[in-house]
Backbone as a chain_set.jsonl record, in Angstrom:
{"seq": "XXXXXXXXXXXXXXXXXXXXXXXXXXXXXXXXXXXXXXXXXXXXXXXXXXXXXXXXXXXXXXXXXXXXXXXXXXXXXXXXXXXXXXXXXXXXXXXXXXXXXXXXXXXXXXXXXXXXXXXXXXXXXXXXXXXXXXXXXXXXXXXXXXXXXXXXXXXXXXXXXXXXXXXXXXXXXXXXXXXXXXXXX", "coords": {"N": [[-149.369, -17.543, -68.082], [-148.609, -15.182, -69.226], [-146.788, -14.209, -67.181], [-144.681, -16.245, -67.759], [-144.305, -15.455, -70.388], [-143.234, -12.55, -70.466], [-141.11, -13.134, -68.183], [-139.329, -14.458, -69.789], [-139.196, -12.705, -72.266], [-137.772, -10.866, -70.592], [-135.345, -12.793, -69.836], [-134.407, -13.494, -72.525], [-132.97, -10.45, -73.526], [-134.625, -8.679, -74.18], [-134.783, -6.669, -72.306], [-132.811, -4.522, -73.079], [-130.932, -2.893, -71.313], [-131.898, -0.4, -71.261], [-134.65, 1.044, -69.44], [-136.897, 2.683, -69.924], [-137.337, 2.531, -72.762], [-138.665, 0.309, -72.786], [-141.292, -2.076, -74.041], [-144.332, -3.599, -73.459], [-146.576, -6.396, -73.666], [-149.979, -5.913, -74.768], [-152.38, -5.522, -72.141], [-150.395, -5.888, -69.789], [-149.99, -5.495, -66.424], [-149.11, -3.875, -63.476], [-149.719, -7.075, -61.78], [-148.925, -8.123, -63.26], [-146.633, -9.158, -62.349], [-144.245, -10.766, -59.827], [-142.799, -10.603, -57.081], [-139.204, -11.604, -54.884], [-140.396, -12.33, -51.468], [-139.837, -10.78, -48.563], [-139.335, -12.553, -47.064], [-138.316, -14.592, -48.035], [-140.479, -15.959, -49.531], [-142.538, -16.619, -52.349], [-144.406, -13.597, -53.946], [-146.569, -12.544, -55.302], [-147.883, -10.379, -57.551], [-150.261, -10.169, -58.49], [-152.007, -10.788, -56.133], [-152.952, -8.731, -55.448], [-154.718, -7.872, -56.542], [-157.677, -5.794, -57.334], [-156.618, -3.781, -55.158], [-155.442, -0.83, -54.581], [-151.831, -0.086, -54.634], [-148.971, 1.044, -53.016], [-145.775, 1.324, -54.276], [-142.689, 1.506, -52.934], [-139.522, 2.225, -53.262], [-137.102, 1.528, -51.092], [-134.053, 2.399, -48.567], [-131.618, 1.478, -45.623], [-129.977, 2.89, -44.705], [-129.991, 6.18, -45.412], [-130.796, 9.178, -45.618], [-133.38, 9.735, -46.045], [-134.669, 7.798, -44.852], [-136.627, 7.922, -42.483], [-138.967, 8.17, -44.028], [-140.025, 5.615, -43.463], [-141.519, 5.352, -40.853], [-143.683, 7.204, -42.146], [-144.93, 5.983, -44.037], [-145.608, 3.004, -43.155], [-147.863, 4.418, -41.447], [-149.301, 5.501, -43.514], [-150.065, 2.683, -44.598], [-151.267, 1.464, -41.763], [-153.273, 3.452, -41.776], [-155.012, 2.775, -44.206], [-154.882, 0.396, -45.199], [-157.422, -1.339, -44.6], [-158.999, 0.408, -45.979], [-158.252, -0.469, -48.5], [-155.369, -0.436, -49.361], [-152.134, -1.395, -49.882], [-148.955, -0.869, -49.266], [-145.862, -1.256, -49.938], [-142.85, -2.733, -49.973], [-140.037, -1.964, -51.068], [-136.579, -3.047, -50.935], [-133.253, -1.363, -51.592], [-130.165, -1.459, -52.96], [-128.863, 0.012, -54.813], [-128.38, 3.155, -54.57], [-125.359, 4.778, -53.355], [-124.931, 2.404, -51.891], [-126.655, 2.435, -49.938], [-128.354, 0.433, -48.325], [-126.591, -2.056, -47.633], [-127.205, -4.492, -46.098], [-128.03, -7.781, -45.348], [-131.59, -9.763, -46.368], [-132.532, -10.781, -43.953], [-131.705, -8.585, -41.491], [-132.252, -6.09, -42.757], [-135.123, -6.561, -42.898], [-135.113, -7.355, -39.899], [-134.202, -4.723, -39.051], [-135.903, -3.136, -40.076], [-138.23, -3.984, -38.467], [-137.768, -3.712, -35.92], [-137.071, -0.792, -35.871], [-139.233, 0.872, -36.934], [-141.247, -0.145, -36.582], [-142.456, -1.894, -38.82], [-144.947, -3.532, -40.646], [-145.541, -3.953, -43.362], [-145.96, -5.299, -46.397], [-142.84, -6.546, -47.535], [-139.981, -6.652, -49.673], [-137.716, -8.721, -51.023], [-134.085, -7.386, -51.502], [-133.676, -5.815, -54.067], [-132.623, -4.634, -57.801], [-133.515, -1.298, -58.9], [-132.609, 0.402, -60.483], [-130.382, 0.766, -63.205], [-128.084, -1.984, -64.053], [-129.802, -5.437, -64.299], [-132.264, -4.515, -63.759], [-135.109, -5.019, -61.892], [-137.748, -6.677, -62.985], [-140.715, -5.629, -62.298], [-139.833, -2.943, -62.283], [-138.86, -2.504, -64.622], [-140.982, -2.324, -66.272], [-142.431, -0.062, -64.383], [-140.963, 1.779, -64.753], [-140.996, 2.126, -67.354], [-143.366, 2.781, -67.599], [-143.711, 5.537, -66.351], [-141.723, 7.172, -67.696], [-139.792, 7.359, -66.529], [-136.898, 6.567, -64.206], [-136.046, 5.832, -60.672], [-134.366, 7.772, -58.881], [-133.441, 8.101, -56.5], [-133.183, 6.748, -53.171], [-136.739, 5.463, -51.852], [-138.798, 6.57, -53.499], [-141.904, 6.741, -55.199], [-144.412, 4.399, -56.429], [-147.416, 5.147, -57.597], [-149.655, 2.762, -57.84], [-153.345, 1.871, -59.6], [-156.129, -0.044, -58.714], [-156.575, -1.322, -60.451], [-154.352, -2.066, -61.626], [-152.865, -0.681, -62.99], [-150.389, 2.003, -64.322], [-150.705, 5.311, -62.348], [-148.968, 7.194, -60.639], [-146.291, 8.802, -60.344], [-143.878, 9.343, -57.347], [-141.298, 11.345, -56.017], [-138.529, 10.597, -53.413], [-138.69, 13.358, -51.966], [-141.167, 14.006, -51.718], [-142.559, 13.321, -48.791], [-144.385, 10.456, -47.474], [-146.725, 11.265, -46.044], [-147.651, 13.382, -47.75], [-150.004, 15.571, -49.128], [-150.612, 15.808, -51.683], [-149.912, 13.17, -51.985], [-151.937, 11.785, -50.726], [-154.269, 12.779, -51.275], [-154.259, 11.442, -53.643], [-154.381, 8.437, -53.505], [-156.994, 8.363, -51.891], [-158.533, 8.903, -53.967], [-158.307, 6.613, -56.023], [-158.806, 4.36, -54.017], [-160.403, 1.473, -53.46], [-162.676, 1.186, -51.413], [-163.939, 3.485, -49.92]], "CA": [[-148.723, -17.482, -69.376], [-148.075, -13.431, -69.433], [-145.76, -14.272, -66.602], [-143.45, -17.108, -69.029], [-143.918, -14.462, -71.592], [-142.66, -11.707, -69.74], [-139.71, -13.516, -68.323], [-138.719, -15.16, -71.09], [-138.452, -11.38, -72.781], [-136.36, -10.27, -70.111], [-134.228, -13.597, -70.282], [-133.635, -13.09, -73.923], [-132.4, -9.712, -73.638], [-135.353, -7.848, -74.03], [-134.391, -5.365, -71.729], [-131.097, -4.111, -73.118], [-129.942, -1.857, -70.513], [-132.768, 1.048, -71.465], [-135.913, 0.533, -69.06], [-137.629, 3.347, -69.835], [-138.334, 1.951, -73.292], [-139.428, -1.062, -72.739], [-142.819, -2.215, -73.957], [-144.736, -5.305, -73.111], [-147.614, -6.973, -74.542], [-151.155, -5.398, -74.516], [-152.378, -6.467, -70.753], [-149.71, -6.061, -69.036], [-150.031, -4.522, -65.395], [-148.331, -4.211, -61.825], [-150.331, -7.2, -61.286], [-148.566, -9.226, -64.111], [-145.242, -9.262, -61.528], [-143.91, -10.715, -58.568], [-140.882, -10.199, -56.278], [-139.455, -12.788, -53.745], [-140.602, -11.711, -49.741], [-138.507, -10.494, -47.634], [-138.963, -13.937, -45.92], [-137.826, -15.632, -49.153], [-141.751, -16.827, -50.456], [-143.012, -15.799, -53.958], [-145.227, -12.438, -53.741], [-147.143, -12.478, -56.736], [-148.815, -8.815, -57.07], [-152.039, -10.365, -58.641], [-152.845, -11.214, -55.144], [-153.22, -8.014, -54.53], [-156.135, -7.258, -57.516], [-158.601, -4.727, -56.748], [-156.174, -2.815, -54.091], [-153.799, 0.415, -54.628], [-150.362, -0.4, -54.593], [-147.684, 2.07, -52.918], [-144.639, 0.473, -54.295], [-141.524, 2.057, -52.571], [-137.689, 1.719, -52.925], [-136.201, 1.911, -49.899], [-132.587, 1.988, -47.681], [-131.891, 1.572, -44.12], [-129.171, 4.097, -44.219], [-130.301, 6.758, -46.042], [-131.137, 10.317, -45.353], [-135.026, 9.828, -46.199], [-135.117, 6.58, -43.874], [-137.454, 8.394, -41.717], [-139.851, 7.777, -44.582], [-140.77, 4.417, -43.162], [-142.502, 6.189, -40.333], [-145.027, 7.616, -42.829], [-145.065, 4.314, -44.637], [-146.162, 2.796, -41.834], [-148.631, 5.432, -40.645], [-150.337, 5.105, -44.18], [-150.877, 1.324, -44.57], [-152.199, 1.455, -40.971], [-154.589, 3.686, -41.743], [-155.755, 2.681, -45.374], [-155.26, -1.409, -45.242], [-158.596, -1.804, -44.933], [-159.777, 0.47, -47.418], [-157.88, -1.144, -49.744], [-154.457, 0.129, -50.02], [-150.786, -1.945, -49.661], [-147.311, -0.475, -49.506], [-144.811, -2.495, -50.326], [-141.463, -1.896, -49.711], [-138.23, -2.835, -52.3], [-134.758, -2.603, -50.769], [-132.597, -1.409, -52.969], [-128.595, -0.899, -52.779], [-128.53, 1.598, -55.937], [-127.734, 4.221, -54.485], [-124.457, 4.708, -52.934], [-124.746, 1.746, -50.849], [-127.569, 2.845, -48.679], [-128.934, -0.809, -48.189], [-126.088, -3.24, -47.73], [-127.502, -5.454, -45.061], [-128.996, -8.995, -45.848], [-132.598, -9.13, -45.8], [-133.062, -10.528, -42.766], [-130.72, -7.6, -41.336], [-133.246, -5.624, -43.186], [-136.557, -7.305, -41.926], [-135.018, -6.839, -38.534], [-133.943, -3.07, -38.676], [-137.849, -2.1, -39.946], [-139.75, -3.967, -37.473], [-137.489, -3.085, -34.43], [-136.902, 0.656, -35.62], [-140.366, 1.025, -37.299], [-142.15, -1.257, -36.347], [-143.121, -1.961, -39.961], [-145.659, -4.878, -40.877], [-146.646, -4.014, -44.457], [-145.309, -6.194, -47.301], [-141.527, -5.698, -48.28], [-139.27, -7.523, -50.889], [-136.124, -9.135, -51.09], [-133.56, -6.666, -51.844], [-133.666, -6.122, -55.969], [-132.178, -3.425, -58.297], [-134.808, -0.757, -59.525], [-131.929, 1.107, -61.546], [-128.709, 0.415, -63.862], [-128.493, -3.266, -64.554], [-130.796, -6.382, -63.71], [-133.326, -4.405, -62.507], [-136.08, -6.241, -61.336], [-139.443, -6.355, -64.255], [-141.823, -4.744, -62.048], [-139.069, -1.567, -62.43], [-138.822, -2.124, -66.018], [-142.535, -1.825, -66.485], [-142.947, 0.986, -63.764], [-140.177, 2.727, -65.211], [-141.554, 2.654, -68.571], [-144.688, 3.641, -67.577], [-143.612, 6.394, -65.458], [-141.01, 7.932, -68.014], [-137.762, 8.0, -65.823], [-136.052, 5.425, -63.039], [-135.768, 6.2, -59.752], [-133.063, 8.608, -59.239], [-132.71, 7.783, -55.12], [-134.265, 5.854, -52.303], [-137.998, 6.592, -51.448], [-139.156, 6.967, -54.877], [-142.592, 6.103, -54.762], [-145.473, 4.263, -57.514], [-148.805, 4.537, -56.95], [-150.726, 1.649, -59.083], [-154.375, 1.58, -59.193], [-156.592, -1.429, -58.446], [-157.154, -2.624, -62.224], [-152.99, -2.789, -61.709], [-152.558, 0.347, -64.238], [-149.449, 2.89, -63.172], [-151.343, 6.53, -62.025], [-148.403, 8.217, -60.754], [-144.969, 8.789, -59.255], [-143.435, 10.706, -56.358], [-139.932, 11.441, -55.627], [-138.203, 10.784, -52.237], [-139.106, 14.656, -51.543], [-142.673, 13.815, -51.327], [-143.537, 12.527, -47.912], [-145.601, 9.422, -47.631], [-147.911, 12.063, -45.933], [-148.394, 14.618, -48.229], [-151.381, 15.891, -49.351], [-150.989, 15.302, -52.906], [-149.979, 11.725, -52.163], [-152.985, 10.454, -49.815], [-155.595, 12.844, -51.935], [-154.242, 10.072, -55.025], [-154.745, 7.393, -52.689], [-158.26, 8.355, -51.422], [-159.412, 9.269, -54.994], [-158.436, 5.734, -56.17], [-159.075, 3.482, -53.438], [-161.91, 0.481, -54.193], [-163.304, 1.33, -50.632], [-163.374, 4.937, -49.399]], "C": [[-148.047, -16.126, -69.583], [-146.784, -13.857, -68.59], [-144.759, -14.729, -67.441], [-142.81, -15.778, -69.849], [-143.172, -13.532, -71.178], [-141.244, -11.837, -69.304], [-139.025, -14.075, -69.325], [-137.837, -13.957, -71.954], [-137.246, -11.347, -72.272], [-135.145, -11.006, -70.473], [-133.212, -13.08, -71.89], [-133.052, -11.251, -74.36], [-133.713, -8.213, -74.269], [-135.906, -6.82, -74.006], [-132.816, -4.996, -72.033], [-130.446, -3.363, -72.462], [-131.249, -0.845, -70.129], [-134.377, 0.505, -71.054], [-136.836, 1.491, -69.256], [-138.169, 3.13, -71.394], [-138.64, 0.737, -73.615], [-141.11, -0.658, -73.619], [-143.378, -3.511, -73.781], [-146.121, -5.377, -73.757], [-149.149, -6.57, -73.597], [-151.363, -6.754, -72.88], [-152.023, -6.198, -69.706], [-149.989, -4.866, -68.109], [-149.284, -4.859, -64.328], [-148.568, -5.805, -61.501], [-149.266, -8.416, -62.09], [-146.705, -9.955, -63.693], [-145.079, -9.842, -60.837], [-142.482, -11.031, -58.52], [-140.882, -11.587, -55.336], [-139.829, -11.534, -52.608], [-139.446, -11.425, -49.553], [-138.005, -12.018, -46.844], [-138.33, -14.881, -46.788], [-139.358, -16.44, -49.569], [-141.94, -16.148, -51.608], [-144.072, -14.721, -53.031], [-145.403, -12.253, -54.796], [-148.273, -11.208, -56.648], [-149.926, -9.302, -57.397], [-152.53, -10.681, -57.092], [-153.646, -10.329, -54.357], [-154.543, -7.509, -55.79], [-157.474, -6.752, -56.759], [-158.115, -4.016, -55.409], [-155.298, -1.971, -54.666], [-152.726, -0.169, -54.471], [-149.496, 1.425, -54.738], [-146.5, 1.409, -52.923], [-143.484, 1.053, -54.08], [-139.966, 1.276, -52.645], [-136.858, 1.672, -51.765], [-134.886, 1.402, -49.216], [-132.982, 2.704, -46.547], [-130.613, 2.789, -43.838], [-128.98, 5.251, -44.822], [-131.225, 7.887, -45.47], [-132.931, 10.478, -45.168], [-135.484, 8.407, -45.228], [-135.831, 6.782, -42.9], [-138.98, 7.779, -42.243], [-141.175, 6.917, -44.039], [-141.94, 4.795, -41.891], [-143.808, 6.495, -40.744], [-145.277, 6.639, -43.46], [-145.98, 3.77, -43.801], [-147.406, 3.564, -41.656], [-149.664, 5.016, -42.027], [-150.672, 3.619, -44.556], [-151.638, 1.212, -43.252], [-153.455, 1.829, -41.227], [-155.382, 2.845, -43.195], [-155.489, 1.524, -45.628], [-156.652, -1.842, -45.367], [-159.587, -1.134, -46.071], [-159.108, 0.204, -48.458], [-156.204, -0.601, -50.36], [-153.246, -0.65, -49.454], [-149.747, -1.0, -50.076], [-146.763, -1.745, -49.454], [-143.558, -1.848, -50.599], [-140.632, -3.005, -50.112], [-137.273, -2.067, -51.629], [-134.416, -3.008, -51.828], [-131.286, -1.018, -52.558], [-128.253, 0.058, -53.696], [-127.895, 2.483, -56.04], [-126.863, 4.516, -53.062], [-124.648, 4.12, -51.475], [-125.316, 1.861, -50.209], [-128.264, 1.188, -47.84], [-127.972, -1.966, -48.643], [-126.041, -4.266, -47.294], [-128.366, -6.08, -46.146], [-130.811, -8.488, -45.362], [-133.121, -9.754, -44.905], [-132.866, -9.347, -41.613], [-132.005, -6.71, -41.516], [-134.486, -5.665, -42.96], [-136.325, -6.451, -40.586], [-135.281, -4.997, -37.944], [-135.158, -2.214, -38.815], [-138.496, -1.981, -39.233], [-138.844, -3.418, -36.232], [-137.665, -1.81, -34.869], [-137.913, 1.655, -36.084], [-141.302, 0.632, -37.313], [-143.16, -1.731, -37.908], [-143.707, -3.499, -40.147], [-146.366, -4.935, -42.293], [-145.349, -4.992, -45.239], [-143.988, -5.513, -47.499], [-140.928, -7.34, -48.677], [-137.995, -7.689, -50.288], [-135.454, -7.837, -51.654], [-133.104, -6.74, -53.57], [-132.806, -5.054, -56.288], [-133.09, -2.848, -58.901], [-133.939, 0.113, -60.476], [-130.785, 0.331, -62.048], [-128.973, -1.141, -64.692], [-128.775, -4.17, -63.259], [-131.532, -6.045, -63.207], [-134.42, -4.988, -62.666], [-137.231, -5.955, -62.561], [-140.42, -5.294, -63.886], [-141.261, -3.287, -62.634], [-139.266, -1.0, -63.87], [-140.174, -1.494, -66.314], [-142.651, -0.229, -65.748], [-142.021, 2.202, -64.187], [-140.407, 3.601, -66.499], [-142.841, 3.261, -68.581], [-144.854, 5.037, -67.298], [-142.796, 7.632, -66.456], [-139.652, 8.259, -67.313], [-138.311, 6.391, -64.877], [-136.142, 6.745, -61.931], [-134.606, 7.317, -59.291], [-132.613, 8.637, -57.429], [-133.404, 6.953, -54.579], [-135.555, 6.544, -52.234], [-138.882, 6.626, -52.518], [-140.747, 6.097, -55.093], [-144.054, 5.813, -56.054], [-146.576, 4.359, -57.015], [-149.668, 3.92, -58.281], [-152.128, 1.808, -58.342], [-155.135, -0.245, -59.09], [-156.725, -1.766, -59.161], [-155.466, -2.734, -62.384], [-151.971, -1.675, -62.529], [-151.582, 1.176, -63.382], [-150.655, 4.305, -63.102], [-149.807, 7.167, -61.766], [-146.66, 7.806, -60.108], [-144.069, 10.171, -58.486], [-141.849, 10.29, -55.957], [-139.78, 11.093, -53.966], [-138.162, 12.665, -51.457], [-140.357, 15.036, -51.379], [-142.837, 12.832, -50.372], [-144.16, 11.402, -47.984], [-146.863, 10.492, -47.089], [-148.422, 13.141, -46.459], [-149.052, 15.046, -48.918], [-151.66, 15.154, -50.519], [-150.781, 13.581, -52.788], [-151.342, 10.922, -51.605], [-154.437, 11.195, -50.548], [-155.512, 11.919, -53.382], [-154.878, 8.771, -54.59], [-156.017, 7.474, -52.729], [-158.726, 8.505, -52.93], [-159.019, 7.334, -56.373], [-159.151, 4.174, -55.141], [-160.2, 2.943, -53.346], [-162.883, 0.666, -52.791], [-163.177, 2.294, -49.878], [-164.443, 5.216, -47.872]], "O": [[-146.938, -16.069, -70.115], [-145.718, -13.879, -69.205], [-143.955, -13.925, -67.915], [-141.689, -15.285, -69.971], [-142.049, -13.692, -71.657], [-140.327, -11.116, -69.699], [-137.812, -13.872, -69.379], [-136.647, -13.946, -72.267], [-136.144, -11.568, -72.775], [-134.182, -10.534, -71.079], [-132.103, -12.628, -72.176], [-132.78, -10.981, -75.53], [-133.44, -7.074, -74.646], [-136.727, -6.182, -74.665], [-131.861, -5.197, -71.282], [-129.329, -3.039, -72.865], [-131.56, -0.559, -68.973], [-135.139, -0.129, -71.783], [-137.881, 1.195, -68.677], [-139.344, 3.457, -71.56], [-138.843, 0.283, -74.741], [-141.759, 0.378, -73.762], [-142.686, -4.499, -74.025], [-146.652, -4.412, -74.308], [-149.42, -6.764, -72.412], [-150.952, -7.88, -72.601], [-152.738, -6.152, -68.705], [-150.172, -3.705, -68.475], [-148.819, -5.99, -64.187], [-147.601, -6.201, -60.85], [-148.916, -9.445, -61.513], [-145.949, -10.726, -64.285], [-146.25, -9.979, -60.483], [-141.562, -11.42, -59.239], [-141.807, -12.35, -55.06], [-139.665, -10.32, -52.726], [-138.374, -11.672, -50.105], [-136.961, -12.423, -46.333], [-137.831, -15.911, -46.335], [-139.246, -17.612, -49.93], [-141.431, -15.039, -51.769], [-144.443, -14.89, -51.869], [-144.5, -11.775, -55.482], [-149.236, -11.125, -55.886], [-150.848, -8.971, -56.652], [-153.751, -10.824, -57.031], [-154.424, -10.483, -53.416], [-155.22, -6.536, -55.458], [-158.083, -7.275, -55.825], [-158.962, -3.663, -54.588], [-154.343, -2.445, -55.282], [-152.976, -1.227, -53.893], [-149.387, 2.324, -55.571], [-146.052, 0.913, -51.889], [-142.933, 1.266, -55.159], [-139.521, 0.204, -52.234], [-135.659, 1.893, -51.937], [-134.595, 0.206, -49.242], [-133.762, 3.613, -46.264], [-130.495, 3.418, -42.786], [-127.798, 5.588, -44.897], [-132.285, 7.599, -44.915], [-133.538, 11.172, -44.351], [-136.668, 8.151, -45.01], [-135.863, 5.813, -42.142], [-139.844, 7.22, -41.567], [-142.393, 7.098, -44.037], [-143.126, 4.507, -42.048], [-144.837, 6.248, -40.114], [-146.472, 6.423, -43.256], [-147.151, 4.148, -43.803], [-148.272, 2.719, -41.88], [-150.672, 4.342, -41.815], [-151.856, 3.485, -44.864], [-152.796, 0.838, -43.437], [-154.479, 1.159, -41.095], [-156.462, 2.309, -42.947], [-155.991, 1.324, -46.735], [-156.985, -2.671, -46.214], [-160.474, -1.641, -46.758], [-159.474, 0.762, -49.492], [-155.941, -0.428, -51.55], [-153.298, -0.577, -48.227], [-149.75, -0.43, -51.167], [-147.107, -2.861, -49.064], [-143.279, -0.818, -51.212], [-140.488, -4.192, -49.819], [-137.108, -0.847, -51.661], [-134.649, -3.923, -52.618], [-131.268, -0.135, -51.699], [-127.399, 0.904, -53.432], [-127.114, 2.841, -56.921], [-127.38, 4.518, -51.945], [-124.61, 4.696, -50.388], [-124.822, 1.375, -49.191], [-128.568, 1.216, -46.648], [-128.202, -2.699, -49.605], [-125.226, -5.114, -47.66], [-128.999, -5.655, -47.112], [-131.249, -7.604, -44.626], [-134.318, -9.499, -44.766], [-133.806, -9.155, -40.842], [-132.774, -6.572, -40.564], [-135.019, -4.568, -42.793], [-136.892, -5.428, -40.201], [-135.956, -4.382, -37.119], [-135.498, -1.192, -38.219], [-139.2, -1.028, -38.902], [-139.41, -2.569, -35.542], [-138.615, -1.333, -34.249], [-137.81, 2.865, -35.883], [-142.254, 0.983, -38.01], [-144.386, -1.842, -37.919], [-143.048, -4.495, -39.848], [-147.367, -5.606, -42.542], [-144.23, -5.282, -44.815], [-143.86, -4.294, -47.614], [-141.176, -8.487, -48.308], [-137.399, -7.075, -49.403], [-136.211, -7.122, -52.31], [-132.365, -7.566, -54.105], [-132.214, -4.47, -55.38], [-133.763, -3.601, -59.605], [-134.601, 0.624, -61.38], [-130.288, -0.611, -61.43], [-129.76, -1.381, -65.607], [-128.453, -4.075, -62.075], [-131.942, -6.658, -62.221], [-134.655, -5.517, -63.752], [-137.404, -4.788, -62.912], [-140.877, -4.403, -64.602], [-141.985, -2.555, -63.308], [-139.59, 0.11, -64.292], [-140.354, -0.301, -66.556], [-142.929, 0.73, -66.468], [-142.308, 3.382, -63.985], [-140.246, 4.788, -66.783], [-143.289, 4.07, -69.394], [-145.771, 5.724, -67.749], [-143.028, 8.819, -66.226], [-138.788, 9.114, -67.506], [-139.28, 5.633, -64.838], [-136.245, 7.96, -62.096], [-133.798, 7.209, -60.214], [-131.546, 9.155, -57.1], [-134.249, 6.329, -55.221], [-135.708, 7.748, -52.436], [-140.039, 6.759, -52.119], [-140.719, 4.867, -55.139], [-144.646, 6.783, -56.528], [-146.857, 3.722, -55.999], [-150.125, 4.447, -59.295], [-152.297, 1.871, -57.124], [-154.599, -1.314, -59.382], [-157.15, -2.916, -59.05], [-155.122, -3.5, -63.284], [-150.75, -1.747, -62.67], [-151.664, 1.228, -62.155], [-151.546, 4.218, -63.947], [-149.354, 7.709, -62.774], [-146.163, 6.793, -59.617], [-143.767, 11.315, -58.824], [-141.4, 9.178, -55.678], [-140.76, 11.273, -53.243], [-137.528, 12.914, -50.432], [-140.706, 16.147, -50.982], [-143.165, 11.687, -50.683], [-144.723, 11.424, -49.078], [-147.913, 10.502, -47.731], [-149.342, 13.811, -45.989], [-148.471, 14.87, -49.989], [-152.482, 14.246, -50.643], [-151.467, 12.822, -53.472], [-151.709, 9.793, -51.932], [-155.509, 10.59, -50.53], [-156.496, 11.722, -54.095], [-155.742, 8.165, -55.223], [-156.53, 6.727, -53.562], [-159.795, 7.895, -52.948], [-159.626, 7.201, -57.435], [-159.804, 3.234, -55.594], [-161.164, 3.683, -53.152], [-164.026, 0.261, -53.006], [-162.301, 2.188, -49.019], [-164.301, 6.235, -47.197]]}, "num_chains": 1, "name": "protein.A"}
């Protein structure tokens, strides 16, 4: 039902342009979202209840596209104690991500061998951006402002924090957030 409710907002205009003030109805968490796959199936975040969520923006031609590397490197290690990345292509910003997303699929796992969850290609800034954005945007106090840009939700679904594409996936302050949330340490 939150879901209906939720879209329905957006439908009706909701979101007028300005995602940072949004507000949504007592409840509402990361959890109360989903994106399509990259493969084209629903990805409904409740599935992921009681795990971290590193929800990243990312492009394949883009200066920080190294990123995925450390992406990578931390769902390996922290999948089992409880932590998902999840990776949103986004075209946003000046075109960095204009490949389809199989194109996209392809270029991760051959050139990163990436295997953690990633999305259909959405918009996280300007217009139509995707709900989860609206929410994480409003939670967060600002939009994304490039690729990389990174949420970290805790396991009850709540936002905790956000890191710029100038914060590493490996750096300190990001994986001591991680470890000091994660439901299995």
């Amino acid at each position: 039902m939150k879901k209906l409710l939720l879209t329905l907002l957006m439908f009706l205009g909701f979101n007028q342009g300005n995602t940072l003030a949004a507000t949504y109805p007592d409840g509402t968490s990361a959890f109360s979202f989903s994106f399509e796959s990259i493969d084209g199936s629903q990805m409904d975040l409740s599935q992921y209840k009681g795990k971290a969520l590193l929800v990243v923006n990312t492009a394949s031609l883009c200066g920080f596209t190294g990123q995925y590397e450390g992406l990578q490197s931390l769902w390996e290690e922290y999948k089992d104690k409880g932590l998902v990345v999840i990776g949103v292509p986004s075209n946003n910003f000046k075109g960095q991500e204009p490949g389809s997303d199989g194109e996209i699929k392809e270029f991760c796992e051959t050139t990163f061998g990436i295997d953690f969850p990633m999305t259909s290609k959405v918009n996280v800034t300007g217009k139509d951006v995707h709900p989860f954005y609206v929410w994480a945007n409003s939670q967060s106090g600002q939009e994304p402002k490039w690729n990389f840009y990174k949420y970290l939700i805790a396991p009850d679904g709540s936002y905790k924090n956000i890191y710029s594409m100038m914060t590493k996936p490996n750096a300190g302050k990001i994986i001591k957030a991680i470890e000091s949330i994660l439901p299995v340490n």
